[in-house]
C-alpha positions in Angstrom: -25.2 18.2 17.1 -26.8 15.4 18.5 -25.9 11.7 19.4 -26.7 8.3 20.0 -24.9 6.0 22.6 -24.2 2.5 22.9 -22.0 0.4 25.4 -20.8 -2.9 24.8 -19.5 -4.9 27.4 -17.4 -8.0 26.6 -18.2 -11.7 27.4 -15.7 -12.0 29.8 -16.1 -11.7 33.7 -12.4 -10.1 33.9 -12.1 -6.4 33.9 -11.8 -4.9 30.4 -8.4 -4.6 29.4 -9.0 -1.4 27.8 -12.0 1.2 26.7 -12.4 2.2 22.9 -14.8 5.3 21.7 -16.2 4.2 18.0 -17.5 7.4 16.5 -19.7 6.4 13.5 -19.9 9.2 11.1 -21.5 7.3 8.2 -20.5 5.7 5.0 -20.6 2.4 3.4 -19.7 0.5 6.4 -22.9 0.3 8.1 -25.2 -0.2 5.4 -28.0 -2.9 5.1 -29.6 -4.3 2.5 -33.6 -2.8 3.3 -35.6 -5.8 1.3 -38.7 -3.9 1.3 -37.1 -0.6 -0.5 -35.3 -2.7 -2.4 -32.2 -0.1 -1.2 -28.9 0.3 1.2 -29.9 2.1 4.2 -27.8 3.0 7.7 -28.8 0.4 10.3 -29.4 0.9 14.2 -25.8 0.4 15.8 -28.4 -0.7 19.1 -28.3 -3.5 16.7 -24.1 -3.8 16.1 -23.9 -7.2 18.0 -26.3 -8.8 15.8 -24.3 -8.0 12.7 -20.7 -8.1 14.4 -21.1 -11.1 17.3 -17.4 -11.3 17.3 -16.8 -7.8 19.0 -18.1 -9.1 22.6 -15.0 -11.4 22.2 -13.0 -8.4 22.8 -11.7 -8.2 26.0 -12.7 -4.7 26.4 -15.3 -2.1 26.6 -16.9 -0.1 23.6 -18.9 2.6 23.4 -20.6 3.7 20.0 -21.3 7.4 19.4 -23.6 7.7 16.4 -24.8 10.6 14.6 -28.3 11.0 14.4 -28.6 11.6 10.7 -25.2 9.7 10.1 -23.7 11.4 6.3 -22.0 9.9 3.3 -18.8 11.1 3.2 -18.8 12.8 -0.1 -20.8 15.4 2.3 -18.1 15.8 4.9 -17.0 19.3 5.8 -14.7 21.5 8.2 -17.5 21.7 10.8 -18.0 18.1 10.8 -14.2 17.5 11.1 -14.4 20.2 14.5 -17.0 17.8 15.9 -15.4 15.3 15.4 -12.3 16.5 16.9 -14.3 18.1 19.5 -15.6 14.7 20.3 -12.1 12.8 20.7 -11.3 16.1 23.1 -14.3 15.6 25.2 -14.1 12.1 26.0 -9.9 12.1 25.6 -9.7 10.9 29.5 -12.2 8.3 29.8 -10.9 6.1 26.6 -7.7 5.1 25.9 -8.3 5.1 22.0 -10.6 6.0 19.8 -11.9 4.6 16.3 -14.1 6.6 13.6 -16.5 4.7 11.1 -16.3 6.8 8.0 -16.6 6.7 4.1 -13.9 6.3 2.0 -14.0 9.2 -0.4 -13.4 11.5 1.9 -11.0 10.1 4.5 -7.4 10.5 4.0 -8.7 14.2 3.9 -10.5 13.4 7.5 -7.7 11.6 8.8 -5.5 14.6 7.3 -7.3 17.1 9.1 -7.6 15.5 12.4 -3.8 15.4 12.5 -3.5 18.7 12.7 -6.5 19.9 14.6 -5.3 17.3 17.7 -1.9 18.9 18.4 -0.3 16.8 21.2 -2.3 12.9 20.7 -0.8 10.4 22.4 -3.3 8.1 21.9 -4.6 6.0 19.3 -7.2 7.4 16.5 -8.0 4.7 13.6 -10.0 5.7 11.1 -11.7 2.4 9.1 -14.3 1.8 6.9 -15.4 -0.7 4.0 -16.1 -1.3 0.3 -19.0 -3.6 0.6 -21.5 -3.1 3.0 -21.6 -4.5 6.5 -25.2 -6.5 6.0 -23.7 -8.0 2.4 -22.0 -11.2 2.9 -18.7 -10.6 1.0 -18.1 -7.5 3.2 -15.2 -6.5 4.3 -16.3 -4.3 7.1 -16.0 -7.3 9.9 -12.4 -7.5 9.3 -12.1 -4.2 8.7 -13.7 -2.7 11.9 -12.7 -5.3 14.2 -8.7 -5.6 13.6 -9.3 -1.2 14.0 -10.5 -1.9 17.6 -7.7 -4.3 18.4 -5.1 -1.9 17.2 -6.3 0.8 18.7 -6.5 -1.2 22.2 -2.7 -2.4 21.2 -0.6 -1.9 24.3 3.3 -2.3 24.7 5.2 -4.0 27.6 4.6 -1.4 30.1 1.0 -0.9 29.1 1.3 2.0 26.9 -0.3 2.7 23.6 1.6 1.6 20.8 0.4 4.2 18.7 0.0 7.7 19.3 -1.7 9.1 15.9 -4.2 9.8 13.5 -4.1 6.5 11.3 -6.1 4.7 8.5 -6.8 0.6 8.8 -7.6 -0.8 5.7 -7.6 -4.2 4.2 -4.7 -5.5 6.8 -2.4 -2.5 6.5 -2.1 0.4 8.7 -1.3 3.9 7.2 -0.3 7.0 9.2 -3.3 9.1 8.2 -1.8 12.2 6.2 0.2 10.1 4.1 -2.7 8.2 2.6 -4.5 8.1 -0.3 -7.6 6.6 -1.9 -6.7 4.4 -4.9 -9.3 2.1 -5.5 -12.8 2.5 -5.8 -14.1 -1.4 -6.8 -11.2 -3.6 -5.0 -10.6 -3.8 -1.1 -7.2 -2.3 -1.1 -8.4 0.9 -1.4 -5.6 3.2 0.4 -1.5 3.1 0.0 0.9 5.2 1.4 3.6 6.1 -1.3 5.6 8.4 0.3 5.9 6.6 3.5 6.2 3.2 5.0 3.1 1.1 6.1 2.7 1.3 9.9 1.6 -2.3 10.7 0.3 -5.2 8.7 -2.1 -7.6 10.1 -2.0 -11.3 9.4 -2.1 -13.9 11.9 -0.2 -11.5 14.2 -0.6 -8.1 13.9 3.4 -6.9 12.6 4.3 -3.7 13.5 6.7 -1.1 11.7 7.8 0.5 14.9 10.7 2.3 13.5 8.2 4.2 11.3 5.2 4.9 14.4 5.3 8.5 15.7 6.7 8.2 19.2 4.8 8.3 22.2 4.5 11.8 23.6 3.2 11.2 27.2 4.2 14.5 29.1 2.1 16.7 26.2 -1.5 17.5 26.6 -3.8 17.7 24.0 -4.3 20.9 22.4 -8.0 21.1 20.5 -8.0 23.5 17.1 -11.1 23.8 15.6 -10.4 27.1 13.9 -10.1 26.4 10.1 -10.1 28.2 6.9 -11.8 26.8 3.9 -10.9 30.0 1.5 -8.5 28.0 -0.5 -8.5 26.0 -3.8 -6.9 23.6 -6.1 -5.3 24.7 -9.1 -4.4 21.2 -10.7 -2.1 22.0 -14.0 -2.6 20.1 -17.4 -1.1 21.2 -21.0 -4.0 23.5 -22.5 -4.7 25.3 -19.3 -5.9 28.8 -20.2 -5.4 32.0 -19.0 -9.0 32.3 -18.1 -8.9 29.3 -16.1 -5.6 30.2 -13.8 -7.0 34.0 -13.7 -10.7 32.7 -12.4 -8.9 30.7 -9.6 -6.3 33.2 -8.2 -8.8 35.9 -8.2 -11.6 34.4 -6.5 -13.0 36.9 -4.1 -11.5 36.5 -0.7 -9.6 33.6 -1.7 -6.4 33.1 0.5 -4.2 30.0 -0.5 -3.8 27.7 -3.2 -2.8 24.2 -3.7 -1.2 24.0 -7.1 -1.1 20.6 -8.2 2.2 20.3 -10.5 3.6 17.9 -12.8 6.5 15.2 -11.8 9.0 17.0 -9.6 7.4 20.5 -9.3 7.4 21.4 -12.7 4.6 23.8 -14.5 3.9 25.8 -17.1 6.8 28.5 -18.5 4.1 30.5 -20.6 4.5 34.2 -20.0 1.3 34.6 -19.5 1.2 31.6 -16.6 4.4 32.6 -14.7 3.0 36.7 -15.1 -0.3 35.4 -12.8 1.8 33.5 -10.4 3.5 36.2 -10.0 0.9 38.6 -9.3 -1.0 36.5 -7.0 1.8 36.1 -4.6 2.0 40.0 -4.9 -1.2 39.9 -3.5 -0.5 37.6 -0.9 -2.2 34.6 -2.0 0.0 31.4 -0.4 0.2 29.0 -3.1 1.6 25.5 -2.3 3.2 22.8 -4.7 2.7 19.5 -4.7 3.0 16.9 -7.2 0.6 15.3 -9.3 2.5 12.1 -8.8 1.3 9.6 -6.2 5.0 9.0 -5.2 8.3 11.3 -5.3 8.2 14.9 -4.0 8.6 18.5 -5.3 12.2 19.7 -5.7 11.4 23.2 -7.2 14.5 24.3 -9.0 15.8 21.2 -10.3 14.2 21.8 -13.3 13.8 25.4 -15.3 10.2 24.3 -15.5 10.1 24.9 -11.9 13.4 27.5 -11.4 10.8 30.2 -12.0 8.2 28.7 -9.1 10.5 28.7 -6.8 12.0 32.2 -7.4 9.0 34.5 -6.9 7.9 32.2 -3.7 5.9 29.2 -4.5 6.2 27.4 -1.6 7.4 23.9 -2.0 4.6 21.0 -0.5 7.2 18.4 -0.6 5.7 14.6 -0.5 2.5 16.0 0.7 -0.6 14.1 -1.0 -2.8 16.8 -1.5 -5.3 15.5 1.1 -3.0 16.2 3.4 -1.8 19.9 1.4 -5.1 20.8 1.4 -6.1 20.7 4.7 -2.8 21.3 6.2 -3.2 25.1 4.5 -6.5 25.3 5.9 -5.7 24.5 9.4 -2.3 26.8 9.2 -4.6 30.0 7.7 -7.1 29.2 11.0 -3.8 29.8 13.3 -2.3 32.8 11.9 -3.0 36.2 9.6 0.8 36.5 9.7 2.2 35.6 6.1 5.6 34.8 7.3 4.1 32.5 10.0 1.8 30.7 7.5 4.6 30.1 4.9 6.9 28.8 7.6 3.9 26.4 9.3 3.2 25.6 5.6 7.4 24.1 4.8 7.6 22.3 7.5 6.3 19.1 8.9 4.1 19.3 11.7 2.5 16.0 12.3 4.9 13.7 10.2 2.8 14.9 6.9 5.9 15.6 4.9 9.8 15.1 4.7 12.1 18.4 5.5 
């Protein structure tokens, strides 16, 4: 794939106190109004200082990596999450953070996936983007993108990152990035975190929740894993469901895991019929992975007889996952291993801080 590249220098004659890699993949973010087509289009980030001044205030260095034909996120994909990754691994010792301008439909499952596929970060990755576009004057993509370059150039006492994961900025809170969700689609709080606290708020100051930050792992190099597998589904449960429907999902053709989407606590369906193709899909190896429907709370499988019988034949137990996070979790575990027991045991447990034990 090919890129653009732009460098922005700041005002100042000191040295730059940091350098920051902005990938732009696309989304609403850098949008303009076209008055001639009457119609959004991407605009030229050659042309981000006329439509962000304030950056060059910064007191460090920026470079922009555009896409050529830049994508709206509903279009994102595993292959575009590898070069993205592949990106960050490339250029992981000349910047000491990274920021990615993407949609929001799609990026708690980005910022999901990037957790897992950059085993080892110890360095800053903030994902932003924005509900208005950039060249509309109620946008919040100013705010948005800049306070995501100066947390991702944050440094402690002793110089050091103060954050060393995959996060999401968004409307003046911080989110580690596979516990978020999208919530909103017309207001500008469009992520929470249920399931876990908020990693920094920004106000005047910017406030961080250091108890809550993934510590610092200096003495680990980064470990690149591009190898994922998309053969695997949802199978989100509702009263009605048929037999047709749960039989057309768990026998799709080459089909390796399933993310079953439960009710409150882990709870599903006790129709014969229902627990008799659960039963025979694990018998033919098909990893299938609970998580709850609910925004907050997690799966307890057993708590209820709803759920007694899950747990029993080997439904594996997501937890607090979100499903973004489920999702793309059982991808990236199925690209590691062919081993079953592996899988399920990469599956349980948390690997990035995705999910409680």
């Amino acid at each position: 794939m090919t890129y653009k590249t732009v460098r922005i220098n700041p005002i100042s004659p000191e040295p730059p106190r940091a350098s920051v890699l902005v990938i732009y993949t696309g989304g609403t973010l850098g949008m303009v109004y076209d008055t001639k087509g009457k119609q959004l289009v991407p605009f030229e980030f050659e042309q981000i200082i006329e439509r962000v001044p304030e950056i060059r205030r910064l007191d460090f260095e920026i470079t922009f990596v555009t896409l050529y034909d830049p994508i709206d996120s509903s279009n994102m994909s595993p292959e575009l999450w590898a070069e993205i990754a592949s990106i960050i691994y490339k250029n992981y010792a000349a910047y000491q953070s990274f920021v990615i301008l993407h949609g929001t439909d799609t990026m708690a499952y980005t910022a999901s996936a990037l957790s897992f596929m950059l085993e080892g970060l110890n360095k800053p990755v903030i994902l932003t983007g924005a509900q208005l576009p950039i060249g509309i004057a109620r946008s919040d993509a100013r705010e948005n993108f800049i306070t995501a370059l100066e947390i991702a150039a944050a440094t402690d006492a002793y110089n050091n990152p103060v954050l060393g994961e995959v996060c999401i900025y968004f409307n003046s809170v911080l989110l580690r990035g596979n516990r978020a969700k999208k919530k909103e689609s017309s207001e500008f709080n469009a992520f929470h975190s249920e399931n876990y606290p908020i990693l920094a708020t920004a106000g005047v100051h910017i406030e961080y929740n250091r108890p809550y930050i993934a510590p610092i792992q200096s003495d680990q190099p980064l470990k690149l894993h591009t190898r994922l597998d998309p053969r695997v589904t949802f199978l989100k449960v509702f009263p009605g469901i048929t037999p047709e429907v749960v039989r057309s999902i768990f026998r799709i053709k080459d089909l390796r895991g399933v993310v079953l989407e439960s009710f409150g606590a882990g709870n599903a369906p006790t129709s014969s019929w229902f627990l008799e193709e659960i039963r025979l899909a694990i018998e033919r190896n098909l990893l299938i992975f609970n998580v709850s429907q609910c925004d907050g709370g997690k799966v307890t499988q057993g708590q209820y007889q709803t759920s007694k019988f899950l747990q029993q034949v080997g439904v594996l137990s997501g937890s607090d996952l979100t499903a973004e996070a489920a999702i793309t979790k059982m991808m990236f575990v199925l690209g590691q291993s062919n081993d079953l027991d592996t899988c399920r045991a990469m599956l349980t447990t948390s690997l990035r801080g995705e999910m409680s034990n």
